[in-house]
Backbone as JSON, one array per atom type, in Angstrom:
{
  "sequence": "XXXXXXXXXXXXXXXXXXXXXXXXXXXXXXXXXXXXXXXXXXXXXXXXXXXXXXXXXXXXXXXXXXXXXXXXXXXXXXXXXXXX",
  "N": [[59.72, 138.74, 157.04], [63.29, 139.22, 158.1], [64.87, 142.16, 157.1], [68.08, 141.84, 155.25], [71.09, 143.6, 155.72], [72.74, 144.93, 152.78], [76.06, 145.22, 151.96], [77.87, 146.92, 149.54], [75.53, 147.23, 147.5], [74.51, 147.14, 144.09], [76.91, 147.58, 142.96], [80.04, 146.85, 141.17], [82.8, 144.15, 140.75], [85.52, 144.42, 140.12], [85.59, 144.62, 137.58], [83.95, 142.21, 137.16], [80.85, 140.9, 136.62], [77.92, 142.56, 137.88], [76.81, 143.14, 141.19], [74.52, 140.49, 142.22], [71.16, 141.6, 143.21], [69.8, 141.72, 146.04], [66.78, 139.84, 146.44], [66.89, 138.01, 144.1], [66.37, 135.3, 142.43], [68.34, 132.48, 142.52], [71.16, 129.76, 141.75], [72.33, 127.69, 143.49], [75.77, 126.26, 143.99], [76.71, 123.12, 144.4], [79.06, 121.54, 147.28], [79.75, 119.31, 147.75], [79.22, 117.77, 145.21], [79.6, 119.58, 143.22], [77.73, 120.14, 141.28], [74.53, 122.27, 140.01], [72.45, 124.07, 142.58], [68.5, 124.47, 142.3], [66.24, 127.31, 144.17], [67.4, 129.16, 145.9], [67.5, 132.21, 147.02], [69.42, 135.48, 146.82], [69.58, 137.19, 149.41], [71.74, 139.35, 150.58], [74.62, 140.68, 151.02], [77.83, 140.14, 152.6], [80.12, 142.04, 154.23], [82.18, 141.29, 153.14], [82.03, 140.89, 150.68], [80.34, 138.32, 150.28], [78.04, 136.06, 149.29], [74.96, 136.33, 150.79], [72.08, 133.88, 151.68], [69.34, 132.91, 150.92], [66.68, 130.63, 151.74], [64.12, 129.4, 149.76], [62.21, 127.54, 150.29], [61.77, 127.56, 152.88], [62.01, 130.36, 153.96], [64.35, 130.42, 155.39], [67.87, 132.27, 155.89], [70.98, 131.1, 155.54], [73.46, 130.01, 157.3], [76.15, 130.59, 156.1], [78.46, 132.46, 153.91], [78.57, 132.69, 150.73], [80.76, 132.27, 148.19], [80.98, 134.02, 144.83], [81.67, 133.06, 142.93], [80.44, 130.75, 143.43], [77.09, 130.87, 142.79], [75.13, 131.86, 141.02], [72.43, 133.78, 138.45], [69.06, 131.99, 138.92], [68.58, 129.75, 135.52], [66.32, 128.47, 135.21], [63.65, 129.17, 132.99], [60.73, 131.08, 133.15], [57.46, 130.27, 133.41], [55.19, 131.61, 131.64], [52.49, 133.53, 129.44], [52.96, 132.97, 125.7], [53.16, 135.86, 124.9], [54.79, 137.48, 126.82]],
  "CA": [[61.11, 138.39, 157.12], [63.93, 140.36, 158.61], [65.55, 142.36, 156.12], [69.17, 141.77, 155.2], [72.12, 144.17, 155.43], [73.63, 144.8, 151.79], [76.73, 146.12, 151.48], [78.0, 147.56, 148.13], [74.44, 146.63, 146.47], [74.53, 147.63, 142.82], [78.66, 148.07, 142.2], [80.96, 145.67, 140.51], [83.99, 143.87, 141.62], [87.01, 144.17, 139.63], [85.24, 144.54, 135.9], [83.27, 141.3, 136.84], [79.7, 141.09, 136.56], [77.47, 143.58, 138.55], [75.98, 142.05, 141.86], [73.09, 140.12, 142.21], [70.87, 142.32, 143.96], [68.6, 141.05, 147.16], [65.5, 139.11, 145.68], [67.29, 137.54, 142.81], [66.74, 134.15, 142.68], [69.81, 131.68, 142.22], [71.18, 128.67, 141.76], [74.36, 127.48, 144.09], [77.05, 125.3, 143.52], [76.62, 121.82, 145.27], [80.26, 121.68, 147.4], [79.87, 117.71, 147.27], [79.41, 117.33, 143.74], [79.73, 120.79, 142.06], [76.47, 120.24, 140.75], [73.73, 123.78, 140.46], [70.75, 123.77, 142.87], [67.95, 126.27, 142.59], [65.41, 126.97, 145.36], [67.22, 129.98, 146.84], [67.75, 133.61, 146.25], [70.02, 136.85, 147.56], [69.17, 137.96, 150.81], [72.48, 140.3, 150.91], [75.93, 140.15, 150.88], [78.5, 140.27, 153.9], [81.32, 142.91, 154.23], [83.69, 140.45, 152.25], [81.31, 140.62, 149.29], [80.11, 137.08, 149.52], [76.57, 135.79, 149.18], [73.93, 135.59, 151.94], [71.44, 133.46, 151.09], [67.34, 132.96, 151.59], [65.81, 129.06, 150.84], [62.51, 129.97, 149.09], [61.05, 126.33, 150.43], [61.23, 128.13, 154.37], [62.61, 131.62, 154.3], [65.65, 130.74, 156.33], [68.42, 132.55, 155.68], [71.76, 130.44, 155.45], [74.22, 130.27, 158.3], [77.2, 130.29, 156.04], [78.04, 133.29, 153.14], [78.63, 131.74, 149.62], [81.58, 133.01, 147.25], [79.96, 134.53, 143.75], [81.56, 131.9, 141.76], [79.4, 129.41, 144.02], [76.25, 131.44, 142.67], [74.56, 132.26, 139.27], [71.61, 133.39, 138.18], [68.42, 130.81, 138.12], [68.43, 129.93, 134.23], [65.33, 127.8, 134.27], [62.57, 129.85, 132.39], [59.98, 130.94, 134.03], [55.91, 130.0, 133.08], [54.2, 132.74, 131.04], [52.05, 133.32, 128.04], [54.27, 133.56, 124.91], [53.58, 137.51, 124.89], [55.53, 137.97, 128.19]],
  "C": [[61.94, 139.63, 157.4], [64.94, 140.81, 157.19], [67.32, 142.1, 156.15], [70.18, 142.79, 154.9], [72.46, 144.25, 154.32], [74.97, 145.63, 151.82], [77.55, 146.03, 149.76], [77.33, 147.44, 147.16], [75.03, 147.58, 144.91], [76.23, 147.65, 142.21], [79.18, 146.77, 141.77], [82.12, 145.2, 141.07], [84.68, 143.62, 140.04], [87.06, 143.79, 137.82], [84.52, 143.34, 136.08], [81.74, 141.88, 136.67], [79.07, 141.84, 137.18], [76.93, 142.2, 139.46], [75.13, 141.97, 141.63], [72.61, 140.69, 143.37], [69.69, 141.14, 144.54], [67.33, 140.77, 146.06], [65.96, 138.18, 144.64], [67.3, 135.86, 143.19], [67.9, 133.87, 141.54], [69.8, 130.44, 142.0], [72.59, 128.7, 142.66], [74.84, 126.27, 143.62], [77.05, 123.95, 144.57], [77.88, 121.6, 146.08], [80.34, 120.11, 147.19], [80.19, 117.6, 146.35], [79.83, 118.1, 142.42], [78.8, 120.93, 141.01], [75.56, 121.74, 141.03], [72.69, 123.35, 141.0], [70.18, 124.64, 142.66], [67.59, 125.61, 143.71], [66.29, 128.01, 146.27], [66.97, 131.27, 146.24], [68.58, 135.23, 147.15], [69.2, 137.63, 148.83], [70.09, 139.12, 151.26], [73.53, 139.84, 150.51], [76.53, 141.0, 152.27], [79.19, 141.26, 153.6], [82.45, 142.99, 153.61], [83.08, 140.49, 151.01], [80.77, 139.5, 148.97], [78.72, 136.88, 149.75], [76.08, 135.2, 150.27], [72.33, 135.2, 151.58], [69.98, 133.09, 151.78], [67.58, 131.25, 150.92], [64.49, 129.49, 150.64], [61.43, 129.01, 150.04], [60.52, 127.09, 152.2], [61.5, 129.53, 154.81], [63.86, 132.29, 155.27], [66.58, 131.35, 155.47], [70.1, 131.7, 156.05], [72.52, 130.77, 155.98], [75.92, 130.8, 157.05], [77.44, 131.37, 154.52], [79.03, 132.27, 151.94], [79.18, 132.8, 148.42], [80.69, 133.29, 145.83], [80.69, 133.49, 142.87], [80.45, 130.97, 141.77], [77.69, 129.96, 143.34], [76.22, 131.98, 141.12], [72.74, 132.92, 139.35], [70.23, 132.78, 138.06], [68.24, 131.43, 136.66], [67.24, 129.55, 133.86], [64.17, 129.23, 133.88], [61.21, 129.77, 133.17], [58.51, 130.8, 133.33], [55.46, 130.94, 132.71], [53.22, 132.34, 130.03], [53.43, 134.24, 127.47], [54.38, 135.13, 124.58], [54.46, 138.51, 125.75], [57.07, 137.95, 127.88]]
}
């Protein structure tokens, strides 16, 4: 896969949260329903600071960049043994 541009990886905006750096999987914001999907994860961010996004299921990268409210995170827990 072609790598993605980041600009201002690692810095903060405006005392909010620190970005989510490239690889991170996510969940987005449904615009229909405002429901969370997973199934992607940070591929970069644009010039405006907003989220460019990977789909895990094909490795496309998403025509369209996605404000950081629209974006979290994934919360579900991931499969280990309980020593992990």
């Amino acid at each position: 896969m072609a790598e993605i541009p980041t600009v201002g990886r690692g810095t903060e905006r405006d005392g909010a949260d620190p970005l989510l750096e490239a690889g991170t999987r996510v969940e987005v914001r449904r615009r229909f329903d405002g429901s969370w999907t997973r199934g992607f994860e940070i591929a970069g961010t644009d010039e405006e600071g907003l989220y460019l996004l990977r789909r895990l299921s094909d490795g496309t990268v998403l025509p369209v960049p996605f404000d950081p409210e629209d974006v979290r995170r994934d919360r579900r827990r991931r499969q280990g043994f309980w020593w992990q």
